[in-house]
N, C-alpha and C positions, 0 to 999 in steps of 0.2 A: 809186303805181307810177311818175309820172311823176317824183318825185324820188328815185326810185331810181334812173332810168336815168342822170337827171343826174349825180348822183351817181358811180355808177361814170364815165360820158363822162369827170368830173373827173379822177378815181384814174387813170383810162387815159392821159389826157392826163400828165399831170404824171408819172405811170410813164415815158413813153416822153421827155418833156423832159429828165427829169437822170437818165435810165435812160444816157443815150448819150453821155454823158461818159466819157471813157477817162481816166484815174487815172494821173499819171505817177510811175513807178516809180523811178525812175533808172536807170542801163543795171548789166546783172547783175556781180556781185564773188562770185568763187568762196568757200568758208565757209573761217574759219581750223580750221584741222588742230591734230591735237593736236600732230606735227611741228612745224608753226609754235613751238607752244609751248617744247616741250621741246628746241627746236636751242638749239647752241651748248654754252659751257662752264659746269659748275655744281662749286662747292667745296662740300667735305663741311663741314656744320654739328656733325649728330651724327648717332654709327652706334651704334644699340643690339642689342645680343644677345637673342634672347629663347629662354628653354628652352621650346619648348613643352608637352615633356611634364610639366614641374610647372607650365608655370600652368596647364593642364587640369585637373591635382591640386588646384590648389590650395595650392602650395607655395612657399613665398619664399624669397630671393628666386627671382623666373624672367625678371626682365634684367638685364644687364649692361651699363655703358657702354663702349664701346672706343674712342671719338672721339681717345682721346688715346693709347692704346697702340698698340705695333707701326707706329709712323710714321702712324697713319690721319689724322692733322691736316694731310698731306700729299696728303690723297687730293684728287683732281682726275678725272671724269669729260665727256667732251666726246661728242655726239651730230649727227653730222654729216646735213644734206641737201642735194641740189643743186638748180641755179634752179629746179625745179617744184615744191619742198620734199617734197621725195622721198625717203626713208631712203638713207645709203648706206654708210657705216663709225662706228663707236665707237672712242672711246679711253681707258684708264685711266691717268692719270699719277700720279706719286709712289712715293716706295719703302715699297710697302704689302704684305702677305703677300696671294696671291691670292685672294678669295674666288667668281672667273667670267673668263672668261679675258682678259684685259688691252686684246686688240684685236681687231676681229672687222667684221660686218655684224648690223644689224638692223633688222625688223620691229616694227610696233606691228600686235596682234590686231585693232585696226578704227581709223579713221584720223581721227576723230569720239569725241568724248565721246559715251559712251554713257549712256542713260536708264536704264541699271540699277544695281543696288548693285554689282555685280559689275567688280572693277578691272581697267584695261586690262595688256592681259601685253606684254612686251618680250620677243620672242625674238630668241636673239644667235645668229650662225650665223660657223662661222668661213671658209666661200666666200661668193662674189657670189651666187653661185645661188640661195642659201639653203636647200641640199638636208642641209649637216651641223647639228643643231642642237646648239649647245654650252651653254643655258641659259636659263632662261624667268625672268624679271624681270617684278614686278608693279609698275606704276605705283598707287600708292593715292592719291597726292597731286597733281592735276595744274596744274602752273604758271597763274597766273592772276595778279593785277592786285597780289600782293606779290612775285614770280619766285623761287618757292620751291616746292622739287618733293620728295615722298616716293616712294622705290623699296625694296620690300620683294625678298631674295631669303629664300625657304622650301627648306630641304634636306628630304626626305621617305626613306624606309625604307617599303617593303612600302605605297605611297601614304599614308601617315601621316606627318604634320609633327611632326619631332624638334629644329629646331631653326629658326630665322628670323632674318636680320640686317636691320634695317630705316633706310635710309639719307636722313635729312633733308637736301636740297641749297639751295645759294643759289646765283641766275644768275650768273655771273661776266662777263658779256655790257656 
């Protein structure tokens, strides 16, 4: 019994000695955004077509390269924020057929990489307000430690995907 108490006396003491040491942190740095990531200008590597409804089928081909037709070796897309890295206008350059509307404002769905499978969406709105939406862009690829960024646009009919252009970038930054 008596080297039980001791015992604990021990554990408590020494609990309470390096219990009271405060950990220093460093002083707080807000988290990088996936804005962070994706500001700035990024050139089109390659833009693939893909049918969706034959590769559902099962049918080949169901993509197509277009990187090099209709001028898209010209495409150039810029992602602008201001100092709080804060969304604030898009821009598409180059003389390319339009596939979303050329200039506009947009939002990213959550502002943070998200823990799920599920890709962050780019809505493009063509006011500040962001009350007209003129098109939802899925980020599938997001900029990381090569600066190389995947954005898929999906056209759908009756909420069914009929066809997907999927847009491989490189930072131009």
């Amino acid at each position: 019994m008596k080297y039980t108490n001791i015992r604990f006396l021990m554990i408590i003491g020494f609990l309470a000695f390096f219990g009271c040491n405060k950990s220093d942190d460093g002083s707080y740095v807000a988290p990088i955004t996936v804005y962070e990531k994706i500001a700035g200008q990024w050139n089109l590597m390659n833009l693939k077509m893909v049918d969706e409804v034959a590769k559902a089928s099962n049918i080949s081909p169901n993509e197509q390269n277009l990187s090099t037709w209709f001028n898209y070796d010209t495409f150039q897309i810029t992602f602008n924020v201001d100092g709080d890295n804060q969304p604030t206008t898009y821009e598409v350059m180059g003389n390319v057929p339009p596939l979303f509307a050329a200039s506009g404002y947009y939002e990213l769905s959550t502002p943070f990489q998200p823990t799920t499978a599920n890709p962050i969406l780019i809505h493009l709105y063509s006011d500040a307000a962001h009350t007209n939406l003129t098109d939802v862009l899925q980020l599938t690829a997001v900029p990381g430690t090569n600066a190389q960024m995947q954005i898929t646009l999906v056209r759908t009919s009756g909420g069914i995907p009929f066809v997907s252009y999927v847009f491989n970038l490189m930072a131009n930054n």
